[in-house]
C-alpha positions as CSV (number, residue, x, y, z in Angstrom):
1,X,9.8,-15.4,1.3
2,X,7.3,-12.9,-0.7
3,X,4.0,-14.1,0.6
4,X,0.6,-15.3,-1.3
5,X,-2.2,-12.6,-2.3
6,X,-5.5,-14.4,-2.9
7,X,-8.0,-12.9,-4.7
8,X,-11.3,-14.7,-4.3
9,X,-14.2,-13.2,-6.7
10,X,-16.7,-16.0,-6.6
11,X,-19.4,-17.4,-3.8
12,X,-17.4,-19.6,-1.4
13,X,-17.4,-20.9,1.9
14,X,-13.4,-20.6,3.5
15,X,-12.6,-22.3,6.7
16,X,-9.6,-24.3,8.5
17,X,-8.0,-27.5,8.8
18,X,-4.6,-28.7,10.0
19,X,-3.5,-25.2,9.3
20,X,-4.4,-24.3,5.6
21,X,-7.4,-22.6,4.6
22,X,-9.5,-24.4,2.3
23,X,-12.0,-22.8,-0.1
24,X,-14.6,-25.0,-1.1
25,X,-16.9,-23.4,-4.1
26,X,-20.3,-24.5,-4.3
27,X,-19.6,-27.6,-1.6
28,X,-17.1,-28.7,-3.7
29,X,-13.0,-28.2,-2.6
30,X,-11.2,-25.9,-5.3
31,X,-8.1,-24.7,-3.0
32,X,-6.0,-25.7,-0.5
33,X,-3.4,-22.9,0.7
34,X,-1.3,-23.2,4.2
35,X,-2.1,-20.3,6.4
36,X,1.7,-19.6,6.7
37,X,1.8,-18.8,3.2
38,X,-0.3,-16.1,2.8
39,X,0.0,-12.2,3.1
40,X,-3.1,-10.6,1.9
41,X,-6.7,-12.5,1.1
42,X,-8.9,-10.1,-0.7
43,X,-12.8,-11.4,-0.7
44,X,-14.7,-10.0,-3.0
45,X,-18.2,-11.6,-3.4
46,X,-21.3,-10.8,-1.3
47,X,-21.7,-14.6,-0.9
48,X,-18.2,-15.4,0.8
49,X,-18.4,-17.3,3.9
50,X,-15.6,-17.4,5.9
51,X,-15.2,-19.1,9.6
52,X,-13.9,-17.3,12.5
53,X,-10.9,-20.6,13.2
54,X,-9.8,-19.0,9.6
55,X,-10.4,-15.4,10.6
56,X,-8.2,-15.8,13.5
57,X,-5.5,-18.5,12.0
58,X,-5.0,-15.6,9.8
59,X,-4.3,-12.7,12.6
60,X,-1.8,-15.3,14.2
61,X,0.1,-15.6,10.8
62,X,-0.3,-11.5,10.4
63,X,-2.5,-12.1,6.9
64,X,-4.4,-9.1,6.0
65,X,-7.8,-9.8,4.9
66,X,-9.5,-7.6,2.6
67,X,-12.9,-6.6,2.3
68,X,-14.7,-5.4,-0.8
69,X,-17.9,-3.1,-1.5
70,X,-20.3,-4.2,-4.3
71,X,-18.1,-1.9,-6.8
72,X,-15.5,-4.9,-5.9
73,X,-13.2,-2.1,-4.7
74,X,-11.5,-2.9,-0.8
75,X,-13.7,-1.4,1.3
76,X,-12.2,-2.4,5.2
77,X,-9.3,-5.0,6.1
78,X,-9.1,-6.7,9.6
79,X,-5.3,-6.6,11.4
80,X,-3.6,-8.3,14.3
81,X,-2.4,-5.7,16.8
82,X,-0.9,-7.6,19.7
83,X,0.3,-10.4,17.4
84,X,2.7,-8.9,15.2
85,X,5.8,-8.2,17.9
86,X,6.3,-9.3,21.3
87,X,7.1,-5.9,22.6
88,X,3.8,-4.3,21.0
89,X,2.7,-2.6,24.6
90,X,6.5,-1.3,24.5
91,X,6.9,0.4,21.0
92,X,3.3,1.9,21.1
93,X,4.6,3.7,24.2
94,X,7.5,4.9,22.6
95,X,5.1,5.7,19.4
96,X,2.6,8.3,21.5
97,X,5.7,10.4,22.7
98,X,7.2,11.2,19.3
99,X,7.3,15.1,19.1
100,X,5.2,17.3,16.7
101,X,9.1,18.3,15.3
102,X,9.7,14.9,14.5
103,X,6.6,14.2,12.5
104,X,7.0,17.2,10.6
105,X,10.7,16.0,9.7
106,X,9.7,12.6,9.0
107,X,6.8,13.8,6.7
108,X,9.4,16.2,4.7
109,X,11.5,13.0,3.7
110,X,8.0,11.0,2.8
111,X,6.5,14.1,0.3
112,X,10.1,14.4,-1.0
113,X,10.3,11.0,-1.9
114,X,6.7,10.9,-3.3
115,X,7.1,13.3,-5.0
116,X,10.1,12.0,-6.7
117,X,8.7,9.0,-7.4
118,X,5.9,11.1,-9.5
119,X,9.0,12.3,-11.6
120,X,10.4,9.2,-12.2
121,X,7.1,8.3,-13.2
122,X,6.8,11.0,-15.5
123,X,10.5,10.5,-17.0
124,X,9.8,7.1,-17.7
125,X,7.0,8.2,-19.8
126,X,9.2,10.6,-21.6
127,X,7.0,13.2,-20.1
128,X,8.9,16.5,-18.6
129,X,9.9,15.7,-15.0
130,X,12.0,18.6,-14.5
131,X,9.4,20.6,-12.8
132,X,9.1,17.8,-10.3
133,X,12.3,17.3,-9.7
134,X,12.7,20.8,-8.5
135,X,9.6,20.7,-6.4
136,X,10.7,17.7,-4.4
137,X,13.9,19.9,-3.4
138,X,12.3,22.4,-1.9
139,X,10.1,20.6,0.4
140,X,9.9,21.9,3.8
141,X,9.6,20.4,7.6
142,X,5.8,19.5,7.5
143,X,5.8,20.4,3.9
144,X,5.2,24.2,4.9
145,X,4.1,25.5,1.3
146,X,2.2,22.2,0.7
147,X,4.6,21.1,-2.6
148,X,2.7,17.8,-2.2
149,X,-0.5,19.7,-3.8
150,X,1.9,21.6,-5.9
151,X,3.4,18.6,-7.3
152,X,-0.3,16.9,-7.6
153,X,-1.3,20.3,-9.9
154,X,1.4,19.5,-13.0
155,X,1.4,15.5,-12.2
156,X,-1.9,14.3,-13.2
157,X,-2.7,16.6,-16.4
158,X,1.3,15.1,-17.5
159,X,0.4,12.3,-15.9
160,X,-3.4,11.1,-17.6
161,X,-4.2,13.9,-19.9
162,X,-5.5,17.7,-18.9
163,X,-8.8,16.5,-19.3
164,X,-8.3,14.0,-15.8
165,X,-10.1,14.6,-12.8
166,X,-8.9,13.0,-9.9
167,X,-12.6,11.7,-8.2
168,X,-12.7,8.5,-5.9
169,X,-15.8,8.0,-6.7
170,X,-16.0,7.7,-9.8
171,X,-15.3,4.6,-11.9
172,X,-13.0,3.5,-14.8
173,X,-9.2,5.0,-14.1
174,X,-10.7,6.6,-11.0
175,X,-11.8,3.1,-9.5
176,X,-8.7,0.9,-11.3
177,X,-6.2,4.0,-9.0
178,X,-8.4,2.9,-5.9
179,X,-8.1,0.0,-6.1
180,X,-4.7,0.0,-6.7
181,X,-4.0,2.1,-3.6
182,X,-6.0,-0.2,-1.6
183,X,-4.0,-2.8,-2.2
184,X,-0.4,-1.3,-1.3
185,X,-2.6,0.4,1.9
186,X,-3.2,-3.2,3.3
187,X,0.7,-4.9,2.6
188,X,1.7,-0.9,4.2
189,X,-0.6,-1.5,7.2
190,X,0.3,-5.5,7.5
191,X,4.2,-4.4,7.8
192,X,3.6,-2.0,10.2
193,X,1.7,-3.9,12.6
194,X,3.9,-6.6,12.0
195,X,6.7,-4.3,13.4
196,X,4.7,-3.6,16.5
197,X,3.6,0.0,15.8
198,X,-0.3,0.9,15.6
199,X,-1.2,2.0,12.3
200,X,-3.8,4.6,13.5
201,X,-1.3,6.7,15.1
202,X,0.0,8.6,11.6
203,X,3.0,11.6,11.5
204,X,0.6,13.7,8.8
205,X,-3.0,12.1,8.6
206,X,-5.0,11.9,11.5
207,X,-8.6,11.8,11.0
208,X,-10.1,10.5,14.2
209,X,-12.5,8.0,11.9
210,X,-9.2,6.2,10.4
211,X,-7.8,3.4,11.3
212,X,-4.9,3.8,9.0
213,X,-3.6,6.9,9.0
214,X,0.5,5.5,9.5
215,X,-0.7,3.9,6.4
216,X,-1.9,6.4,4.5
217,X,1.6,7.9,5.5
218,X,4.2,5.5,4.6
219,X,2.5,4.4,1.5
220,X,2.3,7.8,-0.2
221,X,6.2,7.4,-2.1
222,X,4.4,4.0,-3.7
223,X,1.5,5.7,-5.3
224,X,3.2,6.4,-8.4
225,X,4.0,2.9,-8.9
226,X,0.4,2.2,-8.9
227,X,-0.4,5.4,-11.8
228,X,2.3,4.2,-14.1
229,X,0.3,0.7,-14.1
230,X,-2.9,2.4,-14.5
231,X,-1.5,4.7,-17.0
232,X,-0.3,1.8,-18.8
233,X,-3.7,-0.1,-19.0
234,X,-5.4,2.9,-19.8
235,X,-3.1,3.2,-22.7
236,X,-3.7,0.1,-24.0
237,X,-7.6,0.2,-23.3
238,X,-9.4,3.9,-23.1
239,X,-12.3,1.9,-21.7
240,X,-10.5,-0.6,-18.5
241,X,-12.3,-1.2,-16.1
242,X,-11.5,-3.1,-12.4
243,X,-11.7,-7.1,-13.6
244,X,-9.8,-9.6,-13.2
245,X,-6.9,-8.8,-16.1
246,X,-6.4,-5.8,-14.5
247,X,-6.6,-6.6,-11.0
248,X,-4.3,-9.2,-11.5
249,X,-1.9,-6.8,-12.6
250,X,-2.1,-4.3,-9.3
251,X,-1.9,-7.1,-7.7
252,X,1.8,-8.3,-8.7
253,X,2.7,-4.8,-7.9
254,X,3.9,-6.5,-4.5
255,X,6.2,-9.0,-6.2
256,X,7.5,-6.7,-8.1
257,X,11.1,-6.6,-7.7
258,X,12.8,-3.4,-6.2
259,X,16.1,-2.1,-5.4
260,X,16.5,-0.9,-1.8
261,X,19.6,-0.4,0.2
262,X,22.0,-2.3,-2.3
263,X,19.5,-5.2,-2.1
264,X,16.8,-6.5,-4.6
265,X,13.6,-7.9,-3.2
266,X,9.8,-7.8,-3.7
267,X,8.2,-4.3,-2.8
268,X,5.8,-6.5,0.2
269,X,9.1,-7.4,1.6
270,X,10.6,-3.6,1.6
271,X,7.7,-2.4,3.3
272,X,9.5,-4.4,6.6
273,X,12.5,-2.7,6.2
274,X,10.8,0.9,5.7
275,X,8.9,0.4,9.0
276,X,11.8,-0.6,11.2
277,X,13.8,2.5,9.7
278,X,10.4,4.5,10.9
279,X,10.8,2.8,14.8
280,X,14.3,4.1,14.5
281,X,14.3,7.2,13.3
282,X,11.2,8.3,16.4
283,X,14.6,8.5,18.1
284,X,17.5,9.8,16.5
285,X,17.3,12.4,14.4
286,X,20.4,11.1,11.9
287,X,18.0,8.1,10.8
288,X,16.5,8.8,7.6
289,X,13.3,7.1,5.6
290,X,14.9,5.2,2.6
291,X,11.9,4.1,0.0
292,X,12.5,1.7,-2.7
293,X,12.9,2.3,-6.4
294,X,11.4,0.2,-9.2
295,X,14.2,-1.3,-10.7
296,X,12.6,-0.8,-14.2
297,X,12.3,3.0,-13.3
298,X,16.3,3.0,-14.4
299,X,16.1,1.4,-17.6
300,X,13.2,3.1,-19.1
């Protein structure tokens, strides 16, 4: 079952009882939603209020709650890490011996398929993909030659115009991207320590400061899906901003449907599979990382 995201953007006070989280706005009850439904909660008002018998009904049920900075753009998120699989201690053992050779393998396969993903992208804009498509063949182990930046150089200016500069702090498409990469971040980070493994011990990131850097990993192959949005709305309006039209729509990019292994689900529910291919293939080197595809990216 694809689990609720809640996107609260008014003052409210959120607390617990028998097992659903009620949201009562100005001491008056405007939702009721059972804790087992829900897969992200994104607060974004100064004035939220939220109790810790919530806080921690939500670890239990591995929801990921989302914080967000007065530019309303998710600033931290708080995650189980015992929680999420029985043999936690177990598979975080076996995730601090994996070999420098086999992060540098796994992180070929993830800039390949990111990189990939930019050309589809591109293709289903009727923008030339070719030059992608070539890059993300020649990807080395540890993407020696760094294609990924190679690929970044001829994506954005096909991508958002050659007068695009890719700034996180900056707002309009800048911020709408952030806060489209938050998003996928948090349902990333919530399969993986779902699956038992700690998402601060990444193959390619590993700033001591993040807490994410598996993450900021696995989640790369999906940014695409989160430009051609962007790209989209920015079409359609020179001047969108983050509100709540357009978070609404980065926000169904987890229901969106994909095709993965034969199967059609929602993208929050691949993410599950994509981490247990990740526990498998720290051991044998014949297991591969399969990423989803938008099943519109075909039709276009």
């Amino acid at each position: 079952m694809i689990k609720r995201i809640v996107d609260i953007s008014d003052a409210a006070y959120l607390h617990l009882k028998h097992r659903q989280l009620l949201i009562d706005k100005q001491g008056i009850p405007a939702a009721r939603i059972p804790i087992e439904d829900l897969g992200v909660l994104i607060l974004q008002h100064p004035a939220i209020v939220i109790s810790q018998s919530a806080i921690i009904a939500c670890q239990e049920n591995n929801v990921v709650i989302v914080f967000c900075d007065a530019r309303h753009l998710p600033y931290s998120v708080i995650l189980p890490l015992t929680e999420g699989n029985s043999l936690h201690a177990k598979i975080l053992n076996r995730q601090c011996k994996v070999t420098l050779p086999t992060k540098k393998r796994l992180w070929k396969q993830i800039v390949q398929q990111k990189i990939a993903a930019q050309a589809r992208t591109l293709h289903s804009l009727g923008e030339n993909a070719k030059p992608l498509e070539h890059l993300s063949r020649q990807v080395k182990t540890g993407d020696h030659g760094n294609h990924e930046a190679q690929a970044a150089q001829k994506y954005w200016p096909l991508l958002m115009g050659t007068s695009f500069r890719r700034r996180t702090g900056e707002d309009g498409i800048n911020a709408l991207l952030n806060y489209g990469y938050a998003i996928l971040r948090a349902a990333v980070a919530r399969a993986i320590v779902s699956s038992g493994l700690h998402p601060a011990i990444g193959l390619h990131h590993h700033n001591q400061y993040n807490g994410l850097c598996l993450a900021d990993d696995l989640m790369e192959p999906f940014r695409p899906w989160v430009d051609l949005r962007v790209r989209t709305m920015a079409a359609e309006n020179p001047d969108a901003k983050i509100n709540t039209e357009t978070k609404k729509t980065l926000l169904s990019l987890l229901s969106t449907p994909v095709e993965m292994k034969g199967k059609t689900m929602p993208m929050m529910v691949s993410c599950h599979y994509i981490t247990a291919d990740l526990k498998r293939a720290y051991e044998n080197r014949e297991e591969k990382l399969i990423f989803p595809r938008l099943l519109y990216e075909d039709t276009q």
